[in-house]
N, CA and C atoms as a LAMMPS dump frame, in Angstrom:
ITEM: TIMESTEP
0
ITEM: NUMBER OF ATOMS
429
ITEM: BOX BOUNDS ff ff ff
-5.0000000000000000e+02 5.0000000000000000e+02
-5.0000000000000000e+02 5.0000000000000000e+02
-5.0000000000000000e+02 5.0000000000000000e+02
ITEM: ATOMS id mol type element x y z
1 1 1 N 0.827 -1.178 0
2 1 2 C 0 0 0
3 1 3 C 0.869 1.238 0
4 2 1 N 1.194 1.573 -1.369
5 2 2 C 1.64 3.006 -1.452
6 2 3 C 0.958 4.232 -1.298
7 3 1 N 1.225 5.004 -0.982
8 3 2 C 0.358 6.375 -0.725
9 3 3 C 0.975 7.051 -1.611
10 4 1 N 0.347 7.753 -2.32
11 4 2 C 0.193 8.727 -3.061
12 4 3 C -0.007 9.971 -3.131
13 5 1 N 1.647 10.848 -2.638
14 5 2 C 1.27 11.847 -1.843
15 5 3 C 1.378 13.066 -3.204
16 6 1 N 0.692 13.998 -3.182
17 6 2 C 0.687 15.666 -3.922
18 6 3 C 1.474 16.63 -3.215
19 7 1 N 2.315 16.943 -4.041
20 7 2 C 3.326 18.075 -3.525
21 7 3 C 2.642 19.452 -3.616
22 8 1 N 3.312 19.976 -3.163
23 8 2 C 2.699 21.476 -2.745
24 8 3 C 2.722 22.432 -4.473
25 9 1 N 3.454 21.976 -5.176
26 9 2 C 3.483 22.263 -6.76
27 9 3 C 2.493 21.398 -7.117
28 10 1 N 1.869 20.719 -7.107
29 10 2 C 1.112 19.756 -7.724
30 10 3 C -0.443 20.743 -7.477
31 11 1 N -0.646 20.935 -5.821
32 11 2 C -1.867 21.41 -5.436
33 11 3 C -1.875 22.277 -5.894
34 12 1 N -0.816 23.313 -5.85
35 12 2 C -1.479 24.783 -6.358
36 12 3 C -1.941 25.054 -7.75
37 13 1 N -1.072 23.798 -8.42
38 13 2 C -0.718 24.006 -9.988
39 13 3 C -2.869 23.565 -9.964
40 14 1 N -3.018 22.574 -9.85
41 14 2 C -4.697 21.879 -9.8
42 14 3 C -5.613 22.661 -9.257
43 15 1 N -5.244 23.396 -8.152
44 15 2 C -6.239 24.577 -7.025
45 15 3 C -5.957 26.076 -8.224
46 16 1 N -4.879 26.213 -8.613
47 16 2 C -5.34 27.599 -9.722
48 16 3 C -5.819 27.53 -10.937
49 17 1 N -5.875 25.928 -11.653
50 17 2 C -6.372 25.732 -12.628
51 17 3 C -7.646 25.346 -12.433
52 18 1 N -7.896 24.959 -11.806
53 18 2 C -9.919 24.417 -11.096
54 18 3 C -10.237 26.422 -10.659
55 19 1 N -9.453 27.276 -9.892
56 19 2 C -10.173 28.386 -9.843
57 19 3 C -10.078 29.46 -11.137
58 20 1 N -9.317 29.085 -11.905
59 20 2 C -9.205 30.006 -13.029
60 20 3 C -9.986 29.156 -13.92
61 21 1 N -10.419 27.967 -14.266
62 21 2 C -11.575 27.73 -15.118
63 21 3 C -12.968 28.002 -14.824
64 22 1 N -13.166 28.359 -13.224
65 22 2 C -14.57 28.583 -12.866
66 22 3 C -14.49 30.223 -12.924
67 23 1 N -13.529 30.789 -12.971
68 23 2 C -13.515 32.373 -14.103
69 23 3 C -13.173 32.561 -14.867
70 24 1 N -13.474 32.045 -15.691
71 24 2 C -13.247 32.018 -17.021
72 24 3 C -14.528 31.843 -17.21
73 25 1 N -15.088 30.099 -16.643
74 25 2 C -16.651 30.152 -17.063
75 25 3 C -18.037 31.167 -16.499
76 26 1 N -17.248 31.993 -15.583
77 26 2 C -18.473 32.576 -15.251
78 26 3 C -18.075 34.186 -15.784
79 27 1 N -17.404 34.158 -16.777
80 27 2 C -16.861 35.512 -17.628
81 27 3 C -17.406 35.321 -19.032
82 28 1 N -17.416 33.784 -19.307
83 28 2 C -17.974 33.435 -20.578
84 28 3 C -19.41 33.423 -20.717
85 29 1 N -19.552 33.142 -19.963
86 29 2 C -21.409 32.256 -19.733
87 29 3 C -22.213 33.731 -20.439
88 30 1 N -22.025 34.803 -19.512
89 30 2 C -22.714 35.928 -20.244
90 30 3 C -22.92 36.414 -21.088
91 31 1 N -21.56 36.256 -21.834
92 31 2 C -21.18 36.664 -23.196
93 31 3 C -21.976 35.641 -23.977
94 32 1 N -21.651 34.522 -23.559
95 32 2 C -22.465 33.265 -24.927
96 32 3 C -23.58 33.376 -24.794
97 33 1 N -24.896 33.742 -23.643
98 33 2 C -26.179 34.147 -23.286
99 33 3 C -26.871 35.099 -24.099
100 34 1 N -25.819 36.343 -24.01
101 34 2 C -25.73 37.286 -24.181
102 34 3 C -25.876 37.644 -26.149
103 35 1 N -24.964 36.676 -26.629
104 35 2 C -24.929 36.379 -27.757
105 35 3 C -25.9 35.738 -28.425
106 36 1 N -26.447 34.521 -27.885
107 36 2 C -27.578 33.375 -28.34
108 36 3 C -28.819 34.369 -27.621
109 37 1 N -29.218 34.726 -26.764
110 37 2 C -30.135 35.065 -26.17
111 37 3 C -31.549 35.288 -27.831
112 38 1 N -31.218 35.804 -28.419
113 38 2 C -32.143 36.32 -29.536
114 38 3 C -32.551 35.484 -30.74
115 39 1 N -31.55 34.291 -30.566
116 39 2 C -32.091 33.4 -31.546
117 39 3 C -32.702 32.313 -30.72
118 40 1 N -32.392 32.207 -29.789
119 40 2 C -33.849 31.143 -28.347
120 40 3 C -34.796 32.013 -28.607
121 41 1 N -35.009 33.258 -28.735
122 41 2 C -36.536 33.159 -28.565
123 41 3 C -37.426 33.101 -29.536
124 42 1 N -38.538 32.658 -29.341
125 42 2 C -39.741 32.102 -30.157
126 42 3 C -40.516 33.467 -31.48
127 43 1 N -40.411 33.288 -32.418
128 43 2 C -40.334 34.232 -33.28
129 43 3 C -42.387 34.685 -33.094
130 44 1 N -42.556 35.175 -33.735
131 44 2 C -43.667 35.571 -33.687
132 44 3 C -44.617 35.103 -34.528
133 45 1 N -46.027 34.963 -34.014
134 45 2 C -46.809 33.596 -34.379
135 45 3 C -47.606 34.028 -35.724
136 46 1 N -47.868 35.302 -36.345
137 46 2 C -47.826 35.754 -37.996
138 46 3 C -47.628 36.157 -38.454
139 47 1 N -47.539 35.927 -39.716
140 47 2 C -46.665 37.08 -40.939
141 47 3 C -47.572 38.246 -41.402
142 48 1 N -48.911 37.811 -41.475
143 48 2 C -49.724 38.698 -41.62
144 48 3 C -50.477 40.195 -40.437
145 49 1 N -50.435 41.273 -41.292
146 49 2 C -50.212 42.228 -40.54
147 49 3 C -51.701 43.349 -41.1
148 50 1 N -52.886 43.254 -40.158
149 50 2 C -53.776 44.153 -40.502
150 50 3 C -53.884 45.234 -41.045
151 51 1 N -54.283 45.78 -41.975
152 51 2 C -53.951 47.334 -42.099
153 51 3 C -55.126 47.985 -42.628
154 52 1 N -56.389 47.396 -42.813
155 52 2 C -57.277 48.043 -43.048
156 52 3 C -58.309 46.987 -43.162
157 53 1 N -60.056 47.829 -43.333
158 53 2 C -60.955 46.983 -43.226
159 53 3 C -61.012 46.54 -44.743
160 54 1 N -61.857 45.589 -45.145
161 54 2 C -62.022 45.312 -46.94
162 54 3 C -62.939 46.154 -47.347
163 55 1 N -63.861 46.674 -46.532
164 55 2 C -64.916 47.198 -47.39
165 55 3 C -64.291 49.041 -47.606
166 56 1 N -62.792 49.645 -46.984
167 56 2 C -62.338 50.363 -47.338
168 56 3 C -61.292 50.051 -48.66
169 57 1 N -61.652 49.134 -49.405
170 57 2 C -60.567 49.196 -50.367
171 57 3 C -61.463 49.19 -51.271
172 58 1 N -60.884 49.954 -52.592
173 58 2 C -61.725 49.744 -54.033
174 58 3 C -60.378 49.463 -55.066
175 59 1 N -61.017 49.655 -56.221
176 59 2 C -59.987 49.347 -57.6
177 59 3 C -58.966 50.059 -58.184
178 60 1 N -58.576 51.779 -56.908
179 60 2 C -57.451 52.073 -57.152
180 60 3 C -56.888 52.12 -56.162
181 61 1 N -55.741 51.958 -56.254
182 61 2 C -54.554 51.839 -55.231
183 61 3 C -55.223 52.857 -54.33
184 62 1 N -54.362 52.313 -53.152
185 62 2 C -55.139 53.908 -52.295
186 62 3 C -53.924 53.294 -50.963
187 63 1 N -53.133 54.698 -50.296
188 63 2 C -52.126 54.259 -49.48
189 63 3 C -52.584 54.052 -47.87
190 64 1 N -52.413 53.467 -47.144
191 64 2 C -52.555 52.817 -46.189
192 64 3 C -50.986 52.398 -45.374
193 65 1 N -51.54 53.413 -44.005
194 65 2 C -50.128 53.509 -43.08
195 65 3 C -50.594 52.603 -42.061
196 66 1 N -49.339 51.61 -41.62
197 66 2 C -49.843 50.51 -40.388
198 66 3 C -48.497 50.584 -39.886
199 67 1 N -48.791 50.016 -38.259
200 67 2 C -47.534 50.294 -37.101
201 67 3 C -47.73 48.747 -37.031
202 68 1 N -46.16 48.272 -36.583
203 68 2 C -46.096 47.402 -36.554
204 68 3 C -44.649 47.015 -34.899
205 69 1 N -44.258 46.141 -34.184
206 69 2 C -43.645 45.803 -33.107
207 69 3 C -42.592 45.209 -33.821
208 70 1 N -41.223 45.132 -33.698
209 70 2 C -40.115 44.87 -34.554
210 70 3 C -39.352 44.397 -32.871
211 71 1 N -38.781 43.076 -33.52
212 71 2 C -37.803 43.033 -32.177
213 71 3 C -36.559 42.812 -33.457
214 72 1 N -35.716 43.712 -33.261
215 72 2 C -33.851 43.55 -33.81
216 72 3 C -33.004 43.215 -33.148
217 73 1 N -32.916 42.236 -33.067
218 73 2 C -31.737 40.946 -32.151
219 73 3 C -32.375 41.772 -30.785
220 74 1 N -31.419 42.614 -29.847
221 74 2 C -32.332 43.151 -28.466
222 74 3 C -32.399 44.387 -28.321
223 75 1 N -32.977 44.96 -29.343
224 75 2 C -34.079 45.733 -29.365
225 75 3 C -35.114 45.911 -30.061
226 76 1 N -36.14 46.335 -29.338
227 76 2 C -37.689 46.497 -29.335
228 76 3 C -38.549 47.958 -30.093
229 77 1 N -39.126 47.912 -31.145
230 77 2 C -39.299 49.17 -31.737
231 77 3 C -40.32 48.88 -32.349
232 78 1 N -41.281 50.213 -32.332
233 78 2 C -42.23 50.398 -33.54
234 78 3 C -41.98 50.793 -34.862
235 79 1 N -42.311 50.007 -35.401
236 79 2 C -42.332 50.659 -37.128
237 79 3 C -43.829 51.342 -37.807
238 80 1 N -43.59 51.816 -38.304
239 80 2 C -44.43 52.212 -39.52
240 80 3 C -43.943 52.414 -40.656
241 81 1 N -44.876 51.588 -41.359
242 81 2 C -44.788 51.513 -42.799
243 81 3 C -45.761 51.788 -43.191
244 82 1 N -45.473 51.884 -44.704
245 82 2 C -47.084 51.822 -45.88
246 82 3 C -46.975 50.931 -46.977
247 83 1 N -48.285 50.9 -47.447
248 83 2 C -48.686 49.881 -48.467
249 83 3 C -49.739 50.484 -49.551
250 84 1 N -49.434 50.513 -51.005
251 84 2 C -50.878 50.235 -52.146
252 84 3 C -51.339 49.117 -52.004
253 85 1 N -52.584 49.218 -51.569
254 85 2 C -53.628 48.782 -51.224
255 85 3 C -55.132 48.805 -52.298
256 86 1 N -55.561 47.303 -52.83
257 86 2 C -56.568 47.578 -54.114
258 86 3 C -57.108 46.042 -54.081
259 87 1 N -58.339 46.248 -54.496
260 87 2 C -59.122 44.868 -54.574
261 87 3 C -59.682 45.057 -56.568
262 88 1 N -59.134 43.418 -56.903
263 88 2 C -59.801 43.279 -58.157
264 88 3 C -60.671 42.011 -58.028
265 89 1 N -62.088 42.227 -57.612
266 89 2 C -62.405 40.597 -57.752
267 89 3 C -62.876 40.583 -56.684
268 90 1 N -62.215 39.132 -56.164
269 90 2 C -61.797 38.701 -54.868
270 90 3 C -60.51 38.841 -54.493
271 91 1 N -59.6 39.22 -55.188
272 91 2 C -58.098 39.194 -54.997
273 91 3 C -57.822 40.767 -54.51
274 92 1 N -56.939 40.68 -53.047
275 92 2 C -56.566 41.662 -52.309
276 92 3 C -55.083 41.501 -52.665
277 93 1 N -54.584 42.942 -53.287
278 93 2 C -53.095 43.311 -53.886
279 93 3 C -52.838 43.987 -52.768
280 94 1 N -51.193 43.974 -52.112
281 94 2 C -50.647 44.967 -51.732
282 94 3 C -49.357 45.024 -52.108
283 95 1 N -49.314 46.602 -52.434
284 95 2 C -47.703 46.764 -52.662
285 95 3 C -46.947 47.657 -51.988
286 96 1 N -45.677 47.309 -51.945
287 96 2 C -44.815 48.252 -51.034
288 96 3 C -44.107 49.566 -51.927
289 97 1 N -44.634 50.551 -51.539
290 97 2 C -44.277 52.2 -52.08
291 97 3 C -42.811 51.622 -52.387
292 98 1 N -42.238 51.042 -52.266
293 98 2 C -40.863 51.451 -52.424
294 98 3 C -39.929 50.703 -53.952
295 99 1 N -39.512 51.725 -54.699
296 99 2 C -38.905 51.483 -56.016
297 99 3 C -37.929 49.971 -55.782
298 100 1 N -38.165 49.258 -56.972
299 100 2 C -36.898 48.075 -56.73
300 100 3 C -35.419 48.653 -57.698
301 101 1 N -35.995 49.708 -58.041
302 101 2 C -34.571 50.441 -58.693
303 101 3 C -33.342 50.449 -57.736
304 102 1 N -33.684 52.096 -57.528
305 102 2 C -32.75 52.72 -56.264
306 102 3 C -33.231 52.691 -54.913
307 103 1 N -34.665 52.161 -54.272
308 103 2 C -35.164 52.34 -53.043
309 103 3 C -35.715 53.41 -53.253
310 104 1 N -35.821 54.743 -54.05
311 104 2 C -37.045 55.697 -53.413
312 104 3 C -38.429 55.339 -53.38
313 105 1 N -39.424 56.321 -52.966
314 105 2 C -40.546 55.772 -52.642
315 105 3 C -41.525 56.538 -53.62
316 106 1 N -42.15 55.291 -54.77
317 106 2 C -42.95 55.376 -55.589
318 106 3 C -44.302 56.294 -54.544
319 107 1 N -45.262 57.032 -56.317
320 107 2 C -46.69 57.027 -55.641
321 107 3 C -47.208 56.513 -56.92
322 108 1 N -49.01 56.647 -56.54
323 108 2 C -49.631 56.341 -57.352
324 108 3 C -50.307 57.504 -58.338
325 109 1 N -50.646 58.079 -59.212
326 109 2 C -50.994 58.428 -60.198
327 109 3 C -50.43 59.765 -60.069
328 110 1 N -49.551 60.222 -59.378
329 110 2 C -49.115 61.43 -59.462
330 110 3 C -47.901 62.088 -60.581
331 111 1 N -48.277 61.304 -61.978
332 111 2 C -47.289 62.197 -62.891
333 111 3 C -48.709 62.181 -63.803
334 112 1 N -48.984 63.634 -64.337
335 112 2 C -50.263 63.591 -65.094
336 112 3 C -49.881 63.02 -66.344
337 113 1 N -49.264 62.583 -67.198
338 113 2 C -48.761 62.037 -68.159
339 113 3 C -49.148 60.731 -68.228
340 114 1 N -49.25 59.756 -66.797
341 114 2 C -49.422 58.439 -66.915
342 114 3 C -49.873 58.656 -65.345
343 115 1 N -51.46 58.842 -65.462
344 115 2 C -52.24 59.073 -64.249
345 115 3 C -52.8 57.179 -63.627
346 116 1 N -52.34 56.357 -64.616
347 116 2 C -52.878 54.939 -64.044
348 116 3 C -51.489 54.059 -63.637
349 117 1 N -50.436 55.004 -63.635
350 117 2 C -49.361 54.196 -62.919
351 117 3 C -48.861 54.647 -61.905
352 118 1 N -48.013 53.803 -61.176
353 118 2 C -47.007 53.712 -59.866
354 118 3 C -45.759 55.2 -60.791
355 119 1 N -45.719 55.776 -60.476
356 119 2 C -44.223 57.028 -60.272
357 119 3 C -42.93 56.619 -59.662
358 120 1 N -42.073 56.889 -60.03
359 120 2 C -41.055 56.811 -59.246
360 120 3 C -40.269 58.37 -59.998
361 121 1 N -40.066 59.16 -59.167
362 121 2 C -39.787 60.391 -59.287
363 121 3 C -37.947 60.879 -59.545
364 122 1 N -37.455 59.905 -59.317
365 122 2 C -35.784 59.627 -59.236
366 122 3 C -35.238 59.543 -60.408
367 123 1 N -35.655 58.476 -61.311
368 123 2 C -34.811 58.273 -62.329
369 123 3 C -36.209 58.145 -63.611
370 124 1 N -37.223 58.932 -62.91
371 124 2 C -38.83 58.238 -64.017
372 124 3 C -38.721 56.905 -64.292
373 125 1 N -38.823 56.291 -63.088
374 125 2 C -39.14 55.006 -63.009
375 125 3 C -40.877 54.839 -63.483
376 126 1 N -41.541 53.456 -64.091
377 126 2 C -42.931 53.443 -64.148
378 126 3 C -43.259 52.024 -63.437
379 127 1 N -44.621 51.888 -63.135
380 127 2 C -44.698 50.804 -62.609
381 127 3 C -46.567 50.347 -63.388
382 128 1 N -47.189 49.566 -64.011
383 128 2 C -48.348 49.638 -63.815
384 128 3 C -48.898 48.875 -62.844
385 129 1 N -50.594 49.647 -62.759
386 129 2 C -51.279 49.024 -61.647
387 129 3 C -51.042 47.93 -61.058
388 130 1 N -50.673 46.657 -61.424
389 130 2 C -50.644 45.449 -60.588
390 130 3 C -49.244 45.55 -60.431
391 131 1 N -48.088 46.907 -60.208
392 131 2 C -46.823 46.742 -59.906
393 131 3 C -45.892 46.138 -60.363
394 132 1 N -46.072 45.896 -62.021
395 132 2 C -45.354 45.046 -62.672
396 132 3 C -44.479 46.676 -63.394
397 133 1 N -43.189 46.31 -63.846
398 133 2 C -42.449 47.673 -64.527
399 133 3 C -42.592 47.247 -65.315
400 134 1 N -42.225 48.897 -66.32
401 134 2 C -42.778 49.36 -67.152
402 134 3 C -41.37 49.07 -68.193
403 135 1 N -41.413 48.248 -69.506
404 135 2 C -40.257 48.389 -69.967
405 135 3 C -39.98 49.557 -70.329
406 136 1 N -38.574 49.853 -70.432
407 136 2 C -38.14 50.621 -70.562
408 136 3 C -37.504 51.902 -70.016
409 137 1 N -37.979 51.225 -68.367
410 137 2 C -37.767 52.599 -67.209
411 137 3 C -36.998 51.877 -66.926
412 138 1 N -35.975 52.386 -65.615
413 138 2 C -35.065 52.09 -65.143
414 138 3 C -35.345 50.698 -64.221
415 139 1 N -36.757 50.339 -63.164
416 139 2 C -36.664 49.82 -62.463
417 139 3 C -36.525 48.023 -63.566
418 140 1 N -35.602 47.306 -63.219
419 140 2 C -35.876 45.973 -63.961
420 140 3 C -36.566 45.149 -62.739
421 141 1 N -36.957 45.496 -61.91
422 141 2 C -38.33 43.641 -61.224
423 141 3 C -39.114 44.929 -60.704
424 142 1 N -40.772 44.276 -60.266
425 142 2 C -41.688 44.619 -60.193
426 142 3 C -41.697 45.176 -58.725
427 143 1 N -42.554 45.789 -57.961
428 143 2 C -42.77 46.062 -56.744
429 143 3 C -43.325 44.97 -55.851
């Protein structure tokens, strides 16, 4: 029966490496929490986002502003946006004001020249009613 004794280099070397890994892990832990925290949580339960009643929509575009709750990794914000808004049918269109050119923000019939299209005021972008472009303008894909 040998005994198996630890020298005083042995303990400290094991006693500062057991206390410098439990700071280390409690220096890390926050940071990795801290980091993941926003992709654990549970995203939000629809894509769809109210913005008006149906019996306020008719067959021309017509703009429509809605607020909406935005979480960005950790932070929390309201948005507002807008939408063309138009019923043909039964089919409810919406489109987003915004050019697929350069990003400015189209309207609707405001160049008297072409009073039944989307505008884009930047580069005379065109868009017609169902947001499809117009050959020949700058924007190449639809809204």
């Amino acid at each position: 029966e040998k005994e198996h004794k630890v020298s005083r280099r042995q303990f400290l070397t094991y006693t500062l490496t057991g206390v410098g890994g439990f700071m280390a892990a409690g220096m890390l832990m926050p940071m990795a929490r801290f980091a993941l925290d926003p992709a654990l949580k549970a995203g939000t339960e629809s894509e769809y986002q109210p913005v008006c009643y149906l019996e306020e929509l008719t067959e021309e575009p017509q703009k429509f502003a809605f607020s909406f709750e935005q979480q960005d990794a950790w932070y929390e914000s309201e948005v507002t946006r807008e939408a063309y808004i138009f019923i043909r049918g039964n089919e409810v269109t919406a489109l987003s004001p915004t050019c697929t050119h350069l990003g400015c923000t189209v309207s609707y019939g405001s160049n008297d020249d072409h009073p039944e299209r989307f505008y884009c005021p930047c580069l005379f972008g065109m868009f017609e009613k169902d947001g499809i472009n117009v050959p020949g303008t700058p924007p190449q894909r639809p809204l």
